[in-house]
C-alpha positions in Angstrom: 60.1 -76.2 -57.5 56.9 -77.8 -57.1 54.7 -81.1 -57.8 51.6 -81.3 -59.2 48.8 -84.4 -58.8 45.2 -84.6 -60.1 42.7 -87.0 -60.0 38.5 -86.4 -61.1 36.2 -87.7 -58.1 32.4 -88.7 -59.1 31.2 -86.9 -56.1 30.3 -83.1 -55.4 33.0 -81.0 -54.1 31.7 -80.5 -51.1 31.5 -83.9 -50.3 35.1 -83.5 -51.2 36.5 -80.8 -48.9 34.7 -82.5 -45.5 36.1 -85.8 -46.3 39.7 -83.9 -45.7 38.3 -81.1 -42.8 36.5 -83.7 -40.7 39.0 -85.7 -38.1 36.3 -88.3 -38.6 36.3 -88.9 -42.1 40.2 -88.4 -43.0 41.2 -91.8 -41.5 39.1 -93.6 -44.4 41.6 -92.3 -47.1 44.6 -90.8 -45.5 46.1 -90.2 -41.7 44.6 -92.8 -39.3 43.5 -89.8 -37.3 43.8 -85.7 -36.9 43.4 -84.3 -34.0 40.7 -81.4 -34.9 38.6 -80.1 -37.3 40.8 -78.1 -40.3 40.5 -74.1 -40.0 42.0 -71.8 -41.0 45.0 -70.4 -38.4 45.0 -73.8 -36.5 47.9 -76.7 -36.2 46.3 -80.0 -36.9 48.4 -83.1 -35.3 47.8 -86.2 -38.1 49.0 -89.3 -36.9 49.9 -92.5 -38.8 48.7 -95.3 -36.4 50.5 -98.1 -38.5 53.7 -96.4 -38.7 53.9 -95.2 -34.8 54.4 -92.0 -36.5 53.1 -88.1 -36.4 53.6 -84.7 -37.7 51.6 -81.7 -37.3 50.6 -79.7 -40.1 49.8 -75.6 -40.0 46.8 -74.8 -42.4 47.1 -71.0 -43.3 44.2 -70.8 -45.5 40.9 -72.2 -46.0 38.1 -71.8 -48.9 35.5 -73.5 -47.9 34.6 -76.3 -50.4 37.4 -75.0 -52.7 40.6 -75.1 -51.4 42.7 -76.0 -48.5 46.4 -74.5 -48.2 48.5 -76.1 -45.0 52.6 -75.6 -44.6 54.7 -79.0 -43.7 58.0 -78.8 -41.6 60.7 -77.9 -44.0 59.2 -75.5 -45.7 56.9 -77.1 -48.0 53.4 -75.5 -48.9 50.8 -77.9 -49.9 47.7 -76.6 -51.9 44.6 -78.8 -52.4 42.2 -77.4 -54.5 38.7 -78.7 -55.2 37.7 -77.5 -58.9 33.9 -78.8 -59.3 32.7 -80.1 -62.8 29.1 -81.3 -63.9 29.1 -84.2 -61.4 32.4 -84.2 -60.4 35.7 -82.7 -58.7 38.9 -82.1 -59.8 40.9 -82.5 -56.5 44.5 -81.1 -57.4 47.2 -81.0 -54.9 50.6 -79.0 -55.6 53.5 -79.3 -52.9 55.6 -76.6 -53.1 59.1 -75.9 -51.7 61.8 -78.6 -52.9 65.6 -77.4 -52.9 66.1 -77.6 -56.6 70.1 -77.6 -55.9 69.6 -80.8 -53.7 71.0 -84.0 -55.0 68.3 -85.9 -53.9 65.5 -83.6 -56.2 64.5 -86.2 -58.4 64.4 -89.0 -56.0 62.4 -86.8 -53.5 59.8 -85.3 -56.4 59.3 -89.0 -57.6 58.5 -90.2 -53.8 56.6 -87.1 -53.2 54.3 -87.7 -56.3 54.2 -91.4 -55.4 53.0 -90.3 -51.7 49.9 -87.8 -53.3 48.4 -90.0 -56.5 48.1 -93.0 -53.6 46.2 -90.9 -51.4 44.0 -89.9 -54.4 43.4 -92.7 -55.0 42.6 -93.6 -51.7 40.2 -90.7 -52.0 38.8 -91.9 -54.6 38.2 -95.1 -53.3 36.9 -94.3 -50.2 34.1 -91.6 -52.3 32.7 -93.5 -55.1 32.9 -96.9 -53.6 33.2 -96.6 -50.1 36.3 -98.8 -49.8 39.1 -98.1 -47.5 42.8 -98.2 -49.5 44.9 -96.9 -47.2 47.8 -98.2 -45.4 48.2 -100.5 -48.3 51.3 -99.4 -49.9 54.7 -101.4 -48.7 57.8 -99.4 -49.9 60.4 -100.9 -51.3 63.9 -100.7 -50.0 66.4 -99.8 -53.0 69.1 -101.2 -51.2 
């Protein structure tokens, strides 16, 4: 079982792919920080300075300006792919690896798809405008 997000970027992808690789750029749409530069075979530590929080992530395969693949805890595999187009991308990301037999599969597909279209948007933002989005989005509690 897997999710898929896409969003078109009016930038080249190359612009694209160091925005996520570079520890310094990543904090202007996503984590608030990564500990390294993204290669291939490496664990990256991305940390969540508003939340206290941090996780480390395991990127298993890297083509350069194209795609990024990186496992999650719980084994999920997240793909981020970087299709170019006359001046723009395509950034596509596809999280694989939900338990279809769980009872929670819709509730974690919808919070998962939630989680990627707002950093795409962040993305976004932060390419064609320059603004930084994230850290913006308050969940709500269902209780």
């Amino acid at each position: 079982m897997n999710n898929l997000s896409q969003m078109r970027i009016q930038k080249p992808a190359n612009d694209i792919f160091e925005a996520f690789v570079n520890p310094e750029e990543i904090g202007n749409f996503w984590f608030s920080s990564s500990s390294e530069r993204w290669e291939e075979g490496k664990t990256i530590t991305l940390r969540y300075e508003e939340y206290d929080a941090q996780g480390d992530i395991d990127i298993t395969e890297i083509q350069e300006n194209k795609k990024i693949v990186f496992e999650l805890p719980g084994d999920h595999k997240v793909t981020i792919k970087f299709v170019q187009e006359e001046g723009s991308t395509i950034v596509e990301v596809k999280e694989e690896g939900f338990d279809e037999n769980s009872d929670d599969l819709i509730p974690q597909l919808l919070d998962n798809k939630e989680g990627w279209v707002y950093m795409l948007t962040c993305l976004k933002g932060y390419m064609e405008y320059g603004v930084n989005l994230r850290a913006s989005l308050v969940k709500c509690d269902t209780n």
